[in-house]
C-alpha positions in Angstrom: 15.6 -17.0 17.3 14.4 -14.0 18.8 13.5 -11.3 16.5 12.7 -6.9 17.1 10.2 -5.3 15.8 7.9 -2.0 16.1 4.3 -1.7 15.2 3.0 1.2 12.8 -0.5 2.0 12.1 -0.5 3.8 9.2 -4.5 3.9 9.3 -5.3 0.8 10.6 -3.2 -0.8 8.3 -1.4 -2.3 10.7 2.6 -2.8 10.0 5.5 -4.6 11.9 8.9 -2.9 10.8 11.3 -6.0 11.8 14.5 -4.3 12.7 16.7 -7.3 12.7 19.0 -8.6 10.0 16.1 -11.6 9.2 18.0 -14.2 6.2 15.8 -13.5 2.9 14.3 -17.6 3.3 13.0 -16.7 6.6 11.0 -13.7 5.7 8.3 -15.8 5.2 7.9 -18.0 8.6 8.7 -14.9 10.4 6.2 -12.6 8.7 3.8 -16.0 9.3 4.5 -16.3 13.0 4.0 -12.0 13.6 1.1 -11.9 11.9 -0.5 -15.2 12.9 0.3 -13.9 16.6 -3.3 -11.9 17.3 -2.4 -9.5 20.2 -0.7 -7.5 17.2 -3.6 -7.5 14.7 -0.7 -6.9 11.8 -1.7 -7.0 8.5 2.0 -6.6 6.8 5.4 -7.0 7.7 8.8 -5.2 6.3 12.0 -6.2 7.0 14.8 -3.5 7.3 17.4 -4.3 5.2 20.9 -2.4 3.1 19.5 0.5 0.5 20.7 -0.4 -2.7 19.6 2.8 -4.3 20.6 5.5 -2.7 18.0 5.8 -0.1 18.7 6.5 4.0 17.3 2.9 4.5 15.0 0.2 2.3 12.3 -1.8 3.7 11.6 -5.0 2.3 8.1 -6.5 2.1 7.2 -10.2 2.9 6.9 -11.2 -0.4 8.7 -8.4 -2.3 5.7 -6.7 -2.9 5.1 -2.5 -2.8 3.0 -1.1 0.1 2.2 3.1 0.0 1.4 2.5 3.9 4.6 0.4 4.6 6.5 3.3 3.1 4.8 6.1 5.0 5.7 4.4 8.5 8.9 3.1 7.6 9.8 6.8 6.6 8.6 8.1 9.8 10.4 5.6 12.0 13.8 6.6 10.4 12.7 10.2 10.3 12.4 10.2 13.9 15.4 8.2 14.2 17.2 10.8 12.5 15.6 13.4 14.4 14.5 14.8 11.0 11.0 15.5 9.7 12.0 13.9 6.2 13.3 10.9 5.0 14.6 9.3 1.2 13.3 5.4 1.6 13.6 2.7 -0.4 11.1 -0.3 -0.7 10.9 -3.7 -2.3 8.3 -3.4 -5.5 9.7 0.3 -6.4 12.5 0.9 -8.3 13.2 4.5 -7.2 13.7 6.2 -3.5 10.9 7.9 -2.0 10.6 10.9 -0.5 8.4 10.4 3.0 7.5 13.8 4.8 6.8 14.1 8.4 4.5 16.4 10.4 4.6 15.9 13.9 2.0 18.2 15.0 -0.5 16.3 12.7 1.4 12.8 13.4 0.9 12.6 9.8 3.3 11.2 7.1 3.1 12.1 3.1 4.2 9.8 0.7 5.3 10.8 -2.6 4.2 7.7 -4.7 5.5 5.9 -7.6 2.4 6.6 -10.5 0.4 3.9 -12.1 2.1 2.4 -15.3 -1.1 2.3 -16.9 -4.2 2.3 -16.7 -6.0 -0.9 -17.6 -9.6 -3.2 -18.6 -10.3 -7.3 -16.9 -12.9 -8.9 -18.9 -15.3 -11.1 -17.1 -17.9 -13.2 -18.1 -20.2 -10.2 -19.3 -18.8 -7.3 -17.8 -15.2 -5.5 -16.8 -13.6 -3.6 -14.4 -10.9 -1.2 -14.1 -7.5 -2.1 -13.3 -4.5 0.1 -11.8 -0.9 -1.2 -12.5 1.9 -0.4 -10.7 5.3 -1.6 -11.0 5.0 -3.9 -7.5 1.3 -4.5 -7.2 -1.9 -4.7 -9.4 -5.6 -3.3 -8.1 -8.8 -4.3 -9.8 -11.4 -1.4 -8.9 -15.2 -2.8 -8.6 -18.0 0.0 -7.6 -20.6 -2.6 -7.4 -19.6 -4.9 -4.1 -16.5 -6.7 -2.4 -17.0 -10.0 -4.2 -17.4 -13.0 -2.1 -14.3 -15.2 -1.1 -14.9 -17.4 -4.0 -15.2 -14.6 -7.1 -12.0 -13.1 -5.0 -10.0 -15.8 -5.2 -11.2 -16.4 -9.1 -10.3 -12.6 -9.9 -7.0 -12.6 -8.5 -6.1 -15.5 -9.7 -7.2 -13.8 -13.4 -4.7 -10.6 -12.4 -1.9 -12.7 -11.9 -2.5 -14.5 -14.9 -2.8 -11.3 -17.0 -0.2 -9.4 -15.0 3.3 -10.3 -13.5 3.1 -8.5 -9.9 4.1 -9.7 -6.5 0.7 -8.8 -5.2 -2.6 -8.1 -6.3 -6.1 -5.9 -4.6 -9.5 -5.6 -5.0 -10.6 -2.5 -4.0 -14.5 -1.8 -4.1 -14.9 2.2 -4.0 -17.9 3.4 -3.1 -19.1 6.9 -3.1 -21.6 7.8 0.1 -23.1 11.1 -0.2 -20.5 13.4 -0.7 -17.6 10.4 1.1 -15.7 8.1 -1.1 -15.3 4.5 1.1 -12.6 2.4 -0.2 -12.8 -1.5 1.0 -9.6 -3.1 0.2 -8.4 -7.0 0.5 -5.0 -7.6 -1.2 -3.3 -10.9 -2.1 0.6 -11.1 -1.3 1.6 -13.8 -3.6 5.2 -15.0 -2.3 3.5 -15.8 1.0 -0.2 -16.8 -0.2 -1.8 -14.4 2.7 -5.1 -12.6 1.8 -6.0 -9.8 4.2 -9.1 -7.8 4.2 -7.4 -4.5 5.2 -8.0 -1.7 7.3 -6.6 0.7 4.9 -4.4 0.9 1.4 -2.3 3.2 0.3 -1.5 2.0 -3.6 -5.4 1.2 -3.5 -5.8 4.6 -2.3 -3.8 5.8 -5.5 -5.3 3.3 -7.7 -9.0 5.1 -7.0 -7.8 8.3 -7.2 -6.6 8.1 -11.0 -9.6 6.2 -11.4 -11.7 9.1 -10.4 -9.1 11.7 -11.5 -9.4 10.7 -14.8 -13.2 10.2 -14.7 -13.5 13.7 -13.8 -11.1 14.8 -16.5 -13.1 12.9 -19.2 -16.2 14.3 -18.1 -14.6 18.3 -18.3 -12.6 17.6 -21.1 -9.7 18.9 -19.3 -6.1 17.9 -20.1 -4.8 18.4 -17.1 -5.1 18.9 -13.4 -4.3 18.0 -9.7 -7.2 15.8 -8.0 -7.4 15.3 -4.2 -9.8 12.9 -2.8 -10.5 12.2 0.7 -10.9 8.3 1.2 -12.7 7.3 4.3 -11.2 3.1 4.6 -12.6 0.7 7.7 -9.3 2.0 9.6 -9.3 5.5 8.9 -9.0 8.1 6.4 -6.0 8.5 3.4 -5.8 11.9 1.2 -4.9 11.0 -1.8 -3.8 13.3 -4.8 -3.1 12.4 -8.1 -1.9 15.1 -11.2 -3.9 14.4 -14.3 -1.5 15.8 -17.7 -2.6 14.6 -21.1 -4.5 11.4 -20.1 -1.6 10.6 -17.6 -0.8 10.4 -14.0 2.4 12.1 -13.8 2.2 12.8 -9.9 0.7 10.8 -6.9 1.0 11.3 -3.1 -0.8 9.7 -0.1 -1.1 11.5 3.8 -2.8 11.0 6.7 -2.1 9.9 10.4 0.5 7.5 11.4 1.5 6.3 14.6 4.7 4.1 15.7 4.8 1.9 18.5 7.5 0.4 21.0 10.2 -1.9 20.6 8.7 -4.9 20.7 10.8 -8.7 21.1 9.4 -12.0 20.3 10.8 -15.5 20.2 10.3 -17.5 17.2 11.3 -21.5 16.7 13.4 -21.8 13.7 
């Protein structure tokens, strides 16, 4: 069958919106055969599908997972396509529409994000690491290194036993001089793919209430808005996060976003 598709590079992250009506048991063998496919260098794929919320249009994931990034290019494609500078989206993993906001003099899009559900601890061995839940994926936050494949796969595997999510990240956050560097590899479950990515958007939320709430602990403030610059292999993603009472109540991701061509490409069924 031959399929459509356009490539977005929501920093670096690398996304191909598939624009045909692709059967739900195919998403799979067709996000396989785009991503496997190198000239693309696509990390993700969403497949356009009937909103079922009230949104202008839904993307759904690969694997039904959430992605910040998928959301902030799929926005901008129907944006444009609208000839708006706005757009309500839905996506698989998030059980509400989402706002996406366009600047084309920037060729930036802002994502209002769904917040963290909580804020959690994964014991291991001797030590433990902070967790970030959200309703469609999970991200463990480690400040020492990105473990090696073999301590990945063994604390992913832990997340998905501790936590029912359609996809799970490690994010090692390091801060360099005055530059937080995020490092992200995330595990999309319904297809088994583990990509070490050029950027993140939920991982770029997760370290933000990390940090937000670090920084509120340390001032013993209740409450605040907290906006991090977060410098990723692919680019750069401002993320703010609104600190009330010990609680994210408000999360948003920007930064640069580009959309490609139409792009066809036969693939044996």
């Amino acid at each position: 069958m031959e399929i459509h598709f356009v490539i977005a590079d929501p920093a670096g992250n690398i996304t191909a919106i598939v624009k045909d009506g692709v059967a739900d048991d195919d998403y799979r063998s067709v996000a396989a055969a785009i991503m496997q496919d190198q000239q693309w260098k696509v990390e993700q794929v969403g497949f356009i599908t009937e909103p079922k919320l009230g949104g202008e249009a839904r993307l759904q994931m690969m694997g039904g997972e959430f992605c910040g990034n998928a959301a902030r290019s799929f926005g901008k494609y129907i944006a444009k396509k609208m000839r708006k500078q706005e757009a309500v989206i839905e996506i698989s993993g998030n059980s509400a529409p989402m706002l996406i906001e366009t600047d084309p003099a920037r060729g930036s899009a802002k994502a209002q994000m769904p917040c963290p559900v909580k804020l959690d601890e994964l014991s291991v061995g001797l030590g433990s690491y902070p967790v970030v839940v959200f309703e469609g994926i999970v991200h463990l936050i480690t400040e020492k290194k990105m473990p090696d494949p073999e301590d990945l796969k063994k604390l992913l595997s832990l997340l998905y036993q501790k936590y029912d999510a359609e996809a799970a990240g490690v994010m090692y956050l390091k801060k360099d001089a005055e530059e937080y560097r995020l490092t992200p590899a995330v595990h999309v479950r319904a297809t088994d793919s583990l990509v070490y990515e050029n950027s993140c958007g939920s991982g770029s939320v997760a370290a933000a209430s990390y940090l937000a709430l670090q920084e509120c602990r340390q001032s013993e403030a209740e409450q605040g808005t907290y906006t991090y610059d977060i410098q990723q292999p692919g680019g750069c993603i401002t993320a703010s996060v609104t600190v009330s009472q010990g609680k994210i109540t408000a999360a948003s991701i920007d930064g640069a976003v580009s959309i490609g061509g139409e792009i066809a490409m036969e693939i044996n069924s």
